[in-house]
C-alpha positions as CSV (number, residue, x, y, z in Angstrom):
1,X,112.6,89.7,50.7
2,X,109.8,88.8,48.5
3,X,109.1,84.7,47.7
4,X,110.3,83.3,45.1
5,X,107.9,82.0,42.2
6,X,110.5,79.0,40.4
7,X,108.1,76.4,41.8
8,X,104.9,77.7,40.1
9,X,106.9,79.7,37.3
10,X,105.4,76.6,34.6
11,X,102.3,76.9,35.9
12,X,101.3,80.6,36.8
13,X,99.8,81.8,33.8
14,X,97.6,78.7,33.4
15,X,96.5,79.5,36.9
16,X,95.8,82.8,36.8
17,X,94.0,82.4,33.7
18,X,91.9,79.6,35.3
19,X,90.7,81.5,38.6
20,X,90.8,85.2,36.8
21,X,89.9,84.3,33.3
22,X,91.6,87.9,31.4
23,X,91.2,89.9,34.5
24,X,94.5,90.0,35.7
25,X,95.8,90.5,31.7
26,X,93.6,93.3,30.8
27,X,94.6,95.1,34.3
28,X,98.4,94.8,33.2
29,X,97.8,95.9,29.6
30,X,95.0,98.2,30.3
31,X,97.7,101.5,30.9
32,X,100.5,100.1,28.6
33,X,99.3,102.8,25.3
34,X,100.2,105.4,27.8
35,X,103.8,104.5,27.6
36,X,105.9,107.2,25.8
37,X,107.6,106.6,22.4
38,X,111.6,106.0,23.3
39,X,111.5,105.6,26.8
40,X,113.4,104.1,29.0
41,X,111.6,101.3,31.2
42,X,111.9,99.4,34.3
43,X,109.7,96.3,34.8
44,X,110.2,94.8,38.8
45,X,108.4,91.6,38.7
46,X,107.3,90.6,35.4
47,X,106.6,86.7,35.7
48,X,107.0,85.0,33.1
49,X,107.2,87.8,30.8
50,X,104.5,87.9,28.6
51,X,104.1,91.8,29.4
52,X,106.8,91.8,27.2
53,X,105.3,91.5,24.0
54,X,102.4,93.5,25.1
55,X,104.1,96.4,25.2
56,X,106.5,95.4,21.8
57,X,103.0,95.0,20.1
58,X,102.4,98.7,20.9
59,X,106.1,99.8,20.4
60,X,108.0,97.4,17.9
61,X,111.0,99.4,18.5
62,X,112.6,102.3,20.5
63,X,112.3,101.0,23.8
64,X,114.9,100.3,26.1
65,X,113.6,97.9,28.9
66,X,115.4,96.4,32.3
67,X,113.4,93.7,33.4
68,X,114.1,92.9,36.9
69,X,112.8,89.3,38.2
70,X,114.0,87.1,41.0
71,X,112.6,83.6,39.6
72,X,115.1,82.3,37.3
73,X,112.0,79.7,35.6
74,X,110.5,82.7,35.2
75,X,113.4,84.5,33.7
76,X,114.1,81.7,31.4
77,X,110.4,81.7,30.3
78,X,111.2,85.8,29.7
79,X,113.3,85.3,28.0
80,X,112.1,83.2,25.2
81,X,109.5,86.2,24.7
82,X,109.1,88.3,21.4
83,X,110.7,91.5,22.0
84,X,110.8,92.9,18.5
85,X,113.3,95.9,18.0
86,X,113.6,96.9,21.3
87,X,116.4,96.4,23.7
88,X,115.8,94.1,26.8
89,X,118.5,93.9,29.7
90,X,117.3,91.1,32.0
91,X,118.6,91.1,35.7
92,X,118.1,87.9,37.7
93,X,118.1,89.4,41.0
94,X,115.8,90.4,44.0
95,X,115.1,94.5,43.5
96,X,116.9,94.6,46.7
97,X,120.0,93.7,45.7
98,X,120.0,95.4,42.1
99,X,121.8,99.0,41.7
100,X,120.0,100.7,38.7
101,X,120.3,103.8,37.3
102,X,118.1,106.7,37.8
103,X,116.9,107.6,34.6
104,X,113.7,105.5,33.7
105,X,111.0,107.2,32.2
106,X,108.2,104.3,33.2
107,X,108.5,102.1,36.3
108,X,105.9,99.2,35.7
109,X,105.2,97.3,39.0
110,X,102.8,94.1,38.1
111,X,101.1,92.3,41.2
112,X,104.9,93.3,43.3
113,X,103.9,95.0,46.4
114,X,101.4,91.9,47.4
115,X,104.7,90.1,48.1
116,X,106.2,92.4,50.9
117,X,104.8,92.7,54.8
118,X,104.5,96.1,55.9
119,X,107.7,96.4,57.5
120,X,109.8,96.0,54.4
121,X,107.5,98.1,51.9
122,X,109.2,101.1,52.2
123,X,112.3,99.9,51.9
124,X,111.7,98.1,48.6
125,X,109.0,101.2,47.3
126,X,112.2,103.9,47.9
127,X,113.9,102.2,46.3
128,X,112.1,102.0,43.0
129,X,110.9,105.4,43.6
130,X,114.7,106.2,43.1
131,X,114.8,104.8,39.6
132,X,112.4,107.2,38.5
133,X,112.9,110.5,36.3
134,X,111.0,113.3,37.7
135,X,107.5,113.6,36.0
136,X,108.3,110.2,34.8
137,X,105.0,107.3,35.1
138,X,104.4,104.6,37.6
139,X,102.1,101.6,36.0
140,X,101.2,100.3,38.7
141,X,98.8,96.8,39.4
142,X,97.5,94.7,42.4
143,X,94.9,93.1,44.6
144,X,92.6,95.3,46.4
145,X,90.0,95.1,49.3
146,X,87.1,96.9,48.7
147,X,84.9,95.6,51.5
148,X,83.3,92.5,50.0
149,X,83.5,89.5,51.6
150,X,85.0,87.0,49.1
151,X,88.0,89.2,48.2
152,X,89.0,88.2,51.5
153,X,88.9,85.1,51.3
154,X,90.0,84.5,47.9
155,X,92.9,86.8,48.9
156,X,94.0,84.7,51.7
157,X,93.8,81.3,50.4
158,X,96.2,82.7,47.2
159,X,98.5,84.1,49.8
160,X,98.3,80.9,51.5
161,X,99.0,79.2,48.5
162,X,102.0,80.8,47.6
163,X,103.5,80.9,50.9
164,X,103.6,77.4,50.9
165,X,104.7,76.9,47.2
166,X,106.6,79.2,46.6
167,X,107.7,81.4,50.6
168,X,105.7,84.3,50.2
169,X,106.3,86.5,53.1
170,X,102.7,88.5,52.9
171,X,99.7,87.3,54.9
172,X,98.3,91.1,54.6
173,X,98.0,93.6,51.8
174,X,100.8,96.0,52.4
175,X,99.4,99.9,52.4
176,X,101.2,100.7,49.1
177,X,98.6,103.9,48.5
178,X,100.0,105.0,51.0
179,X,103.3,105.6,49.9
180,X,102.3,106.4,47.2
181,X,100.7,109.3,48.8
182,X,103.8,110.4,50.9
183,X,105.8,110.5,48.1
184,X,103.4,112.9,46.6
185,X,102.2,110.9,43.9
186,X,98.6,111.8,42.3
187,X,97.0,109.1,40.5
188,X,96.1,110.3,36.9
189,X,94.2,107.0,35.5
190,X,92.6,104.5,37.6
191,X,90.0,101.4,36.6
192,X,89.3,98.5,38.5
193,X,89.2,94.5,37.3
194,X,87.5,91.5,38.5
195,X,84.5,93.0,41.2
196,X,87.3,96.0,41.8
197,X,89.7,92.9,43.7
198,X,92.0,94.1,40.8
199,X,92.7,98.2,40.6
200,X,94.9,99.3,37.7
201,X,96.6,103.3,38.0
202,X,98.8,105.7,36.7
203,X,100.7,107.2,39.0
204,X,103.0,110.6,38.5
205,X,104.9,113.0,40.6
């Protein structure tokens, strides 16, 4: 299981904003217009939920959204957030131990898989995977090493960070293209953030 974020949950966006600037936020909302009218979305790992009225800013209605977060700060935070029209179930729970139906048009997967060691990746990938319609879009966002030195570093010393604050399991980045490739996903929109540490894509089946 993933850590959980309630000791950092009044604090996160500040610090992201700090040591990112808009990176992190224009990575999340960069793919969000692509989102069909009326469709049925699952968000694992939202934060504090300000995605949330990125995506009602877009679509003001129509939506129906399951927002799945384990933090309960950073549920309450959710919350609080301007949803408009649409409909917003929220589930307090690890992924792991949700049952969800299997009929979501967009799966939306912000900065998740950074949480999980190798070992339990594909456990918690299938079973996203399952939520998803056939044809239907995977938004997905994360760290990335392209080969420079100080993603490295500034990679471990977050990863340090949170395992301390807040029991984050990771000390690697988990090889998520890679299920993403043996579930025969192709990647139809890509862009990278931040000196390409951040990579942003569309993913369908």
């Amino acid at each position: 299981m993933a850590g959980n974020y309630d000791n950092s949950a009044s604090f996160y966006d500040t610090l992201s904003r700090l040591v990112f600037g808009k990176a992190l936020i224009n990575a999340q909302v960069y793919l969000l217009p692509q989102i069909p009218v009326n469709s049925n979305i699952l968000i694992v790992g939202g934060g504090t939920g300000w995605i949330l009225e990125e995506i009602t800013k877009l679509q003001p209605s129509g939506l129906s959204i399951t927002y799945v977060e384990i933090s309960a700060k950073m549920m309450a935070l959710s919350q609080k957030r301007n949803t408009g029209e649409n409909k917003v179930t929220y589930i307090n729970q690890a992924m792991e131990q949700t049952k969800l139906p299997t009929d979501f048009d967009v799966v939306i997967t912000p900065f998740l898989f950074d949480n999980f060691i190798e070992e339990n990746l594909p456990g918690i990938f299938n079973q996203i995977y399952k939520t998803l319609k056939p044809k239907g879009l995977w938004l997905y966002t994360d760290f990335q090493l392209t080969g420079k030195w100080w993603q490295y570093a500034m990679l471990k010393s977050m990863l340090l960070f949170f395992k301390l604050l807040c029991g984050v399991e990771s000390w690697h980045l988990p090889d998520v293209a890679k299920q993403f490739s043996g579930y025969g996903y192709e990647v139809v929109e890509e862009k990278n953030f931040f000196g390409d540490f951040v990579v942003t894509r569309l993913y369908r089946l």
